[in-house]
N, C-alpha and C positions, 0 to 999 in steps of 0.2 A: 822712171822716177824712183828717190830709193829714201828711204827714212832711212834717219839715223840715230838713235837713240841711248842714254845708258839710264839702268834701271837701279836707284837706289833703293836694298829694300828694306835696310834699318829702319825706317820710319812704315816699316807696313803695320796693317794690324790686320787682323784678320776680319773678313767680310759675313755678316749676317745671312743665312742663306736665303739667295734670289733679292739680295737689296738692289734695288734700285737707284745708281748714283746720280747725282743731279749731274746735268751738263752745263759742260765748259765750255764759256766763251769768251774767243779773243778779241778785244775792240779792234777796232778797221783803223786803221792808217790813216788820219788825215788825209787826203789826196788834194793835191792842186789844182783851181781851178781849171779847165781848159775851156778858151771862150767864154769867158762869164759863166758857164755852170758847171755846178757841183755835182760829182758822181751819184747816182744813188745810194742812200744810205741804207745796205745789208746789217746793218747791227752786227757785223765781225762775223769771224768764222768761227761756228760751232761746228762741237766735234762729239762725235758718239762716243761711247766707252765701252769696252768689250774686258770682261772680265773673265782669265784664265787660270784653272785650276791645277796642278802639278797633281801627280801620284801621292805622293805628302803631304797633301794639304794645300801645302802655301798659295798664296793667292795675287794673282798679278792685275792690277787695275792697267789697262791700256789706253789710252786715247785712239780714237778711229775714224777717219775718213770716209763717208759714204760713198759707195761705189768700192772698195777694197776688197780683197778676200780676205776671210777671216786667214788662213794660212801665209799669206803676204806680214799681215801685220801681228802675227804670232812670231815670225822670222826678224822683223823689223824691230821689234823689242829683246831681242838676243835672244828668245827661249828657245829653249832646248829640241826642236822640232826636227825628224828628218826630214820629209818633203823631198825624198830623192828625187823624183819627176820634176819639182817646179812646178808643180799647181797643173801639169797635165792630165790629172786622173787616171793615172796607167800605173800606180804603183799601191798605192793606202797605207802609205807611211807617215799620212796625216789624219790619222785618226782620232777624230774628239767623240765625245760622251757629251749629248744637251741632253741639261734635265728638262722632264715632264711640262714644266711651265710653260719651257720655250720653243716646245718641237712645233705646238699648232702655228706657230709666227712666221717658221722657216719656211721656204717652199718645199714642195712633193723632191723627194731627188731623183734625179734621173735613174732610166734603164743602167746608162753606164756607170753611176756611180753605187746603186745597185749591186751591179755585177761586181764590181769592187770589193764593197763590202762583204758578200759573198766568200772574197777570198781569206778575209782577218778571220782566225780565231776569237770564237769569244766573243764577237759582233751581236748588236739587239739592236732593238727600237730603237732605243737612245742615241744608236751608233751613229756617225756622218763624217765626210771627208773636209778638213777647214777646207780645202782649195773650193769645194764646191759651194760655200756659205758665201755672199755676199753682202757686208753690211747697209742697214738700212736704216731711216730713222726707228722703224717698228723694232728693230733689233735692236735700241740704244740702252746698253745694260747687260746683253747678252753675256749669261755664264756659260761655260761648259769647259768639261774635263778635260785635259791633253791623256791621251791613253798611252800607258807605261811603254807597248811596244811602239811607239811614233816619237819616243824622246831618241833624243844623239844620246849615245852610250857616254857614263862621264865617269871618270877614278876616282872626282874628288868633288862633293858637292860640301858648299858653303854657304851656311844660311845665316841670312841679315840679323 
């Protein structure tokens, strides 16, 4: 499955730090009946938000799918991420910064991503791999840093 996305960001403002956006929901589809009854009514599909922070500040409000990696749908939004592996955990070229608020919500990261970490300069607490992050309702809001060494190298950056 692949999102597609484009990110306008004229219209951003800048996010209060650790806000909490309300969630978005999409109403359901009428559906037809089959055999005289009506599907059940899920109230649409609600979506998390996952808010991503640039070396510069800027700040990307995302919408997110439960069950995603946060590095999937960092990629699915255009950002700048390398992720050379592909969410394998054999590289840490997806290295985010969660602040303090959010770490106790994550789970423990593995030995392997661990070892990972291990290998980034400059790694702390704060540190985590997105591939290893999996959105959750408890994460709906989740900030954290994209780390300057995990951006694609770029000649020309253009801001909204």
């Amino acid at each position: 499955m692949s999102i597609e996305t484009f990110i306008d960001t004229r219209s951003s403002r800048p996010a209060e730090a650790f806000e909490r956006p309300r969630r978005h929901v999409i109403p359901a589809v009428e559906a037809p009946l089959q055999n005289g009854v009506s599907p059940p009514d899920d109230g649409g599909t609600s979506f998390l938000t996952l808010n991503v922070r640039l070396h510069d500040g800027s700040l990307f409000k995302c919408e997110a799918a439960e069950g995603f990696r946060v590095m999937e749908l960092i990629r699915a939004y255009g950002l700048p991420i390398k992720a050379e592996c592909g969410g394998a955990c054999v590289c840490a070229t997806c290295h985010v910064r969660v602040p303090e608020a959010w770490r106790a919500l994550l789970p423990a990261p593995s030995d392997e991503e661990l070892a990972r970490l291990d290998e980034v300069p400059g790694a702390d607490d704060s540190s985590r791999l997105a591939c290893q992050i999996e959105m959750t309702d408890a994460l709906d809001g989740l900030e954290l840093v994209l780390d300057r060494d995990s951006l694609v190298p770029q000649t020309i950056w253009v801001a909204g």
